[in-house]
C-alpha positions, 0 to 999 in steps of 0.5 A: 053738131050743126054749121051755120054761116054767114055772108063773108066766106060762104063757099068756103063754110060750103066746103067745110060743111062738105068735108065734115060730112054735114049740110049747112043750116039754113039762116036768114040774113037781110038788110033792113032799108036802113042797112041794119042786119036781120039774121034769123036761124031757120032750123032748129039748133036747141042743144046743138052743138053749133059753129058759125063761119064767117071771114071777117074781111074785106068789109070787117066792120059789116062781117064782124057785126052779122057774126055778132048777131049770128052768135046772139041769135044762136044764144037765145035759141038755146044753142048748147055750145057756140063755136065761132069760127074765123078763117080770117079774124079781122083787126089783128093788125092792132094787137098792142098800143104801140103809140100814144092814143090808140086801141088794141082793136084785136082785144076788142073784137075778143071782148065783143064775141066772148060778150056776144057769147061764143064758147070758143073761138076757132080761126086760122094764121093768126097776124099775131099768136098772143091775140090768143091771150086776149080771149078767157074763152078756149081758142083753137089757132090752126095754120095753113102751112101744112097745105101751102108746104104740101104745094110747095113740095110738089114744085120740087124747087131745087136750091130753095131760100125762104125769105122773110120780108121784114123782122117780123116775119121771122119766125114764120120764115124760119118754119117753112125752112125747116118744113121745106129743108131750105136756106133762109134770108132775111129783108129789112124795110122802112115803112114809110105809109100803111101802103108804102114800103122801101126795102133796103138791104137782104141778110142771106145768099140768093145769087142763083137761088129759088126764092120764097117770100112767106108772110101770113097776109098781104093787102096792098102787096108793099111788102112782099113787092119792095122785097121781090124787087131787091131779091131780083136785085140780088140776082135770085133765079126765081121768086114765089110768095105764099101768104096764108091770107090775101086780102088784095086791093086794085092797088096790090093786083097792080104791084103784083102784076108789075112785080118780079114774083112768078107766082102767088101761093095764097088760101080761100080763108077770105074769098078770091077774084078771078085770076086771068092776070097773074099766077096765082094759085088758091089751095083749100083749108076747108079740110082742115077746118072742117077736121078741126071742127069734128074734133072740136065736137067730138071732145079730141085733139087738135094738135095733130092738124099742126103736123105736115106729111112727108 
């Protein structure tokens, strides 16, 4: 077993590789003058059982095509198998044609790694379960929830509500709950642009509750801000978010910052900045990457990651 990564996450691959008890290979990426990307795997990886990290995001398109040919590299020299491995998988967004004239990008990037030649994919809070549909290779789809759950539990924040932002989120509001034996509320909101959200009613009793916005990723914080404004409104006792992946424009750390929320609770699936101004704590998957990676090579199951401790 060999992990190799690339530029978008490589603290992370770092811990990764740590908890799995490896080092990473060494791999050359460069630029030539005109901006294509060189990669050259420096070790030898013939018959290797190889797994490639890399966060597609921030800058997707550059990230996406230096795993791209990570993954060919990998090929022709002679890796047994190719597990790419995406903490954050980039496009998920577009994973149906909901309007005339448009791609299902996340299908897309399915065809471009599979074509690439990855054998199997292992990525974490997919934006939608059914991207795992759009794969004819094996997928591996881990959640974070069992160490933001763990976080949470150690708060011990009596009179707990976990709110959905929108319709959408539903499902995994309604995980959370059971995991954190919490109430659950529900906000509706009309999207009026890709930044701007309004949110216009709340399903659920809040007056005097803790309160937590869960959603798998934020990155201009419109709807998890719209939603905090009405839950104060309502008169919740204290509001906290965790989202699995925050991807957070200047414009999103300024929402935050002018927000209602006490505290963002958020993973190192794509990297973080600095926080000085606001109350963000950043848990670690590397762990459960790494386990899952272990697992992968030595032919067991993944299921158990899936199970949060009391």
């Amino acid at each position: 077993m060999k992990i190799i990564s690339g530029t978008g996450h490589r603290a992370l691959a770092e811990r990764i590789a740590s908890a799995a008890g490896v080092d990473l290979c060494e791999v050359d990426i460069t630029r030539f003058p005109d901006g294509e990307i060189f990669v050259k795997i420096v070790d030898n990886v013939r018959g290797d059982d190889l797994f490639i990290v890399q966060s597609v995001s921030i800058e997707p398109n550059n990230y996406l095509m230096e795993l791209l040919i990570m993954i060919d590299a990998a090929k022709r020299a002679s890796a047994d198998r190719i597990t790419a491995v995406l903490p954050y998988y980039g496009y998920a967004r577009q994973d149906r044609k909901d309007q005339p004239r448009v791609p299902i990008t996340a299908k897309l990037v399915a065809t471009l790694l599979e074509a690439a030649g990855a054998d199997r994919v292992l990525c974490c809070d997919l934006h939608a379960q059914q991207i795992q549909g759009f794969f004819e290779v094996p997928v591996d789809h881990l959640y974070a929830s069992p160490v933001i759950v763990k976080y949470l539990r150690s708060l011990e924040l009596d009179d707990l509500v976990v709110v959905s932002p929108d319709a959408g989120g539903l499902k995994m509001a309604d995980a959370y709950s059971k995991l954190l034996g919490a109430g659950i509320a529900l906000v509706g909101k009309q999207r009026k642009s890709a930044e701007d959200v309004e949110a216009n009613h709340l399903v659920g009793e809040v007056e005097g509750r803790n309160t937590l916005l869960v959603d798998d990723m934020t990155s201009t914080a419109g709807t998890l801000t719209a939603a905090a404004k009405l839950l104060k409104k309502a008169g919740a006792k204290s509001i906290r978010a965790a989202v699995s992946h925050s991807l957070l424009t200047q414009k999103g750390i300024d929402r935050l910052i002018n927000s209602p929320i006490d505290e963002l609770v958020t993973t190192d699936t794509v990297p973080q900045r600095e926080w000085s101004d606001f109350n963000v704590t950043v848990l670690s998957v590397a762990d459960i990457l790494a386990e899952a990676i272990c697992r992968i090579h030595n032919d067991q199951s993944v299921s158990s990651l899936f199970r949060v401790d009391n």
